[in-house]
N, C-alpha and C positions, 0 to 999 in steps of 0.2 A: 375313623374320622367321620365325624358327621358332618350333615349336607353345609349347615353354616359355617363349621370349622374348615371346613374346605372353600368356600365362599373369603373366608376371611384370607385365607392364608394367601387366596389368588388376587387380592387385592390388599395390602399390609393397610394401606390409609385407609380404612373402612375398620370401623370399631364397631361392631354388628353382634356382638356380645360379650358375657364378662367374662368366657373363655379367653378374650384376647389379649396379648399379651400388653397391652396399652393401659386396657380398665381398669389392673391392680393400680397403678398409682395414682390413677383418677382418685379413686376410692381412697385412696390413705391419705392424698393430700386435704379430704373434709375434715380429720381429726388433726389436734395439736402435735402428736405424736407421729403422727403420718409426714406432714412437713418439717418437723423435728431431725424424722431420720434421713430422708429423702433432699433435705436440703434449697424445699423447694415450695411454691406457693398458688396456688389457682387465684386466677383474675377471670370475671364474669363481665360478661358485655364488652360490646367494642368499644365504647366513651372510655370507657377505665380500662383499655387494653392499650390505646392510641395513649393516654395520659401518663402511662405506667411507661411505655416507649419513647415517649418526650423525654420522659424524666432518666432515660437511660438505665432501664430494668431491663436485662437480657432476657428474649422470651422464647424456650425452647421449642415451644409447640403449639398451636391452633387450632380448636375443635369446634364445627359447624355442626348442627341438627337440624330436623325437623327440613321448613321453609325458607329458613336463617341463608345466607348466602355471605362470603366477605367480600367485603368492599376493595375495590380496588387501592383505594387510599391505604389501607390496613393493609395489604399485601406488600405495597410498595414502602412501607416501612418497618415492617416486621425486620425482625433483627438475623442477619445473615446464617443462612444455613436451617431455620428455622422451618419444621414440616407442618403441614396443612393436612387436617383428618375429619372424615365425615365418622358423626355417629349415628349408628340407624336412631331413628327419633321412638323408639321402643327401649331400645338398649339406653339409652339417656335416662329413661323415668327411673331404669333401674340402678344406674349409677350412682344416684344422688338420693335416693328412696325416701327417706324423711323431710333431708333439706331441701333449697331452693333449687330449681331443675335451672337450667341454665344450657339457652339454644346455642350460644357463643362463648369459649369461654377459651384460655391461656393457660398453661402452667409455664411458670418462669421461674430464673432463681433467683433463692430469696434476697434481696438487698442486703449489702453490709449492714451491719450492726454501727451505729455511732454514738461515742463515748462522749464524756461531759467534757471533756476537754474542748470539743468541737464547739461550746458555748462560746469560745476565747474570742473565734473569729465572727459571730455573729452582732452585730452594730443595734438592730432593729432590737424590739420587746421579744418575751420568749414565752407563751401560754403554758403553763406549768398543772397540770391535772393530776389530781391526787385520789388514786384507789375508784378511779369509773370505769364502771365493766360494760355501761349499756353502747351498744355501738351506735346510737341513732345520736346518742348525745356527742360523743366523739366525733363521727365522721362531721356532724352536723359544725362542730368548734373547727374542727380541722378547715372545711370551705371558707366558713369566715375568716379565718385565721390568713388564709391566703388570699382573699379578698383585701383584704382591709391592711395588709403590707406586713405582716406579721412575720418575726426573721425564723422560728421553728415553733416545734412543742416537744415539750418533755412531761413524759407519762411516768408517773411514778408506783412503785410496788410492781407493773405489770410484767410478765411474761415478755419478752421481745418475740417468742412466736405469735403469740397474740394482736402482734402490731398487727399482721398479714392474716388473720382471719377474714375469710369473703367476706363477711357481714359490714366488717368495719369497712372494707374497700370499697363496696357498693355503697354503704352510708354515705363515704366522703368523696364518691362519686370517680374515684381515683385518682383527688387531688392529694393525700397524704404521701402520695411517692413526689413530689413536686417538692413537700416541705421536709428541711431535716427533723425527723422524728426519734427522738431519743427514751430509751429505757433507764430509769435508775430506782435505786430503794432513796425513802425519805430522807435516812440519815448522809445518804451519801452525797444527795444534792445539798444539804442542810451541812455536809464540810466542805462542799467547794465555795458555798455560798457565804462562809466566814471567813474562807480564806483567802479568797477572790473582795471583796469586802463590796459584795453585791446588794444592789436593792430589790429587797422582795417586798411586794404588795399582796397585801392579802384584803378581799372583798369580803365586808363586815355592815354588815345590819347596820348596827350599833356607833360605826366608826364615826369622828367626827367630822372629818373631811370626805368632800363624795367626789365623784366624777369628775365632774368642772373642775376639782379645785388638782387634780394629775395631769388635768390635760395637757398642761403647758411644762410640765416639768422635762428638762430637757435632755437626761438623761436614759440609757438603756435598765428596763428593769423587767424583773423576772415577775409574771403575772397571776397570783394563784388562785387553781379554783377548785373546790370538794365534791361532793354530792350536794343535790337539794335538799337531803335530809338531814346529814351529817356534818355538812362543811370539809373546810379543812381541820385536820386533826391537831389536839393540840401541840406538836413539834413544832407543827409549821407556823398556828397560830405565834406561840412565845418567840418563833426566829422572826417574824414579820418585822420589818425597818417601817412600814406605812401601810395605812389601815383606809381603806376607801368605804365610800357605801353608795349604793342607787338608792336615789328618792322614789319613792314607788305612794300610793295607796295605801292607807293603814285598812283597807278591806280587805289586802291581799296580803298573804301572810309570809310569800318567798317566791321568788320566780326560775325557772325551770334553768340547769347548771347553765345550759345552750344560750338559752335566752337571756342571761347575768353574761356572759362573754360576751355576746355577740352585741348588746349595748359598751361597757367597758375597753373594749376592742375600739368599736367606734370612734370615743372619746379620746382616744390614742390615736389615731390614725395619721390626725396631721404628722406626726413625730416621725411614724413609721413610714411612713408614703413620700415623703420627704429624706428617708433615707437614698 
């Protein structure tokens, strides 16, 4: 046994290398696969550790580095039974080796999965995102989203591991465990949404009605948005009940997914915030 394997073993909460028996799942939980088998999800920073605890995400475990210290507030809400570990601030660079090194950080398990069925009991609008991979733009939809009284989002084509990549979590600040976030394929929103006899709006250039003219419509409706590039696709186009559009500059040729929600959203708000 060497001198640090023996260091470690005489102190368990001390993660002092990737000998220790801790750091394997550090390390798996960065890959899709890693949280896949393990059942479980890493959260970065204390804001999105506290936010993910509000929201009642059970959090196994706590890891300080470096100069980092936890707050007392975070200790006293950490979720029962849950252990506190320092990593030597050496051993951290090596954990994470590519990615984002992270002084603070949680692994928890992963949130239930919620199904479309759960749209039944939501009253508010529903931000409906189709095929975005970037998490800046996501987590970014995600805050407004809950700003602005929004009742969930539903991600469509995506991975539901993917809900829980750090990336996304720190984008949205770890307001997306606060909202229900649901997973489905196109067509399968596209049969609850006939059958259910729901209104989807889809945000269109071209449309002849804009903003102003939803604001006031007093019903719950399902809200869609694509990429900046691509739009929505045409399924969701041809299912679309109401077609919106932003008045913009004809100098500008399309505005960024984020920035198309986060007006749109707006325009809705009385509806929502009054729910």
């Amino acid at each position: 046994m060497t001198l640090m394997d023996e260091q470690s073993a005489n102190n368990p909460f001390l993660v002092d290398s990737l000998n220790h028996p801790l750091a394997g799942p550090i390390r798996k939980l960065l890959h899709r696969d890693g949280r896949r088998e393990l059942g479980q999800i890493l959260i970065d920073d204390e804001e999105n550790i506290l936010q993910a605890i509000e929201a009642g995400v059970e959090i196994d475990s706590l890891y300080f580095a470096g100069e980092e210290t936890v707050s007392e507030t975070l200790r006293q809400k950490l979720t029962a039974g849950a252990t506190i570990h320092e990593v030597a601030k050496r051993t951290t660079k090596k954990l994470f080796e590519n990615d984002k090194i992270s002084r603070i950080f949680a692994i928890a398990q992963t949130p239930k999965p919620i199904g479309l069925e759960a749209l039944k009991s939501i009253q508010k609008d529903v931000v409906v995102l189709e095929d975005l991979s970037i998490s800046g733009n996501i987590g970014n939809i995600t805050r407004t989203s809950l700003a602005l009284g929004i009742g969930g989002i539903l991600l469509l084509n995506m991975d539901p591991i993917d809900l829980y990549d750090r990336r996304l979590i720190r984008a949205s600040r770890g307001y997306l465990f606060s909202l229900p976030m649901i997973t489905a394929s196109t067509s399968d929103f596209l049969d609850y949404c006939k059958k259910n006899n729901e209104t989807l709006l889809v945000m269109d250039m071209n449309a002849d009605k804009t903003i102003d003219d939803i604001a006031s419509i007093s019903n719950r409706m399902f809200i869609a948005f694509g990429s900046e590039k691509e739009g929505c696709s045409p399924e969701i186009e041809s299912a679309a009940t109401m077609k919106a559009r932003i008045s913009i500059s004809e100098q500008v040729e399309s505005l960024n997914v984020s920035a198309s929600a986060g007006i749109t959203l707006y325009s809705r708000s009385k509806f929502n915030q009054a729910k």
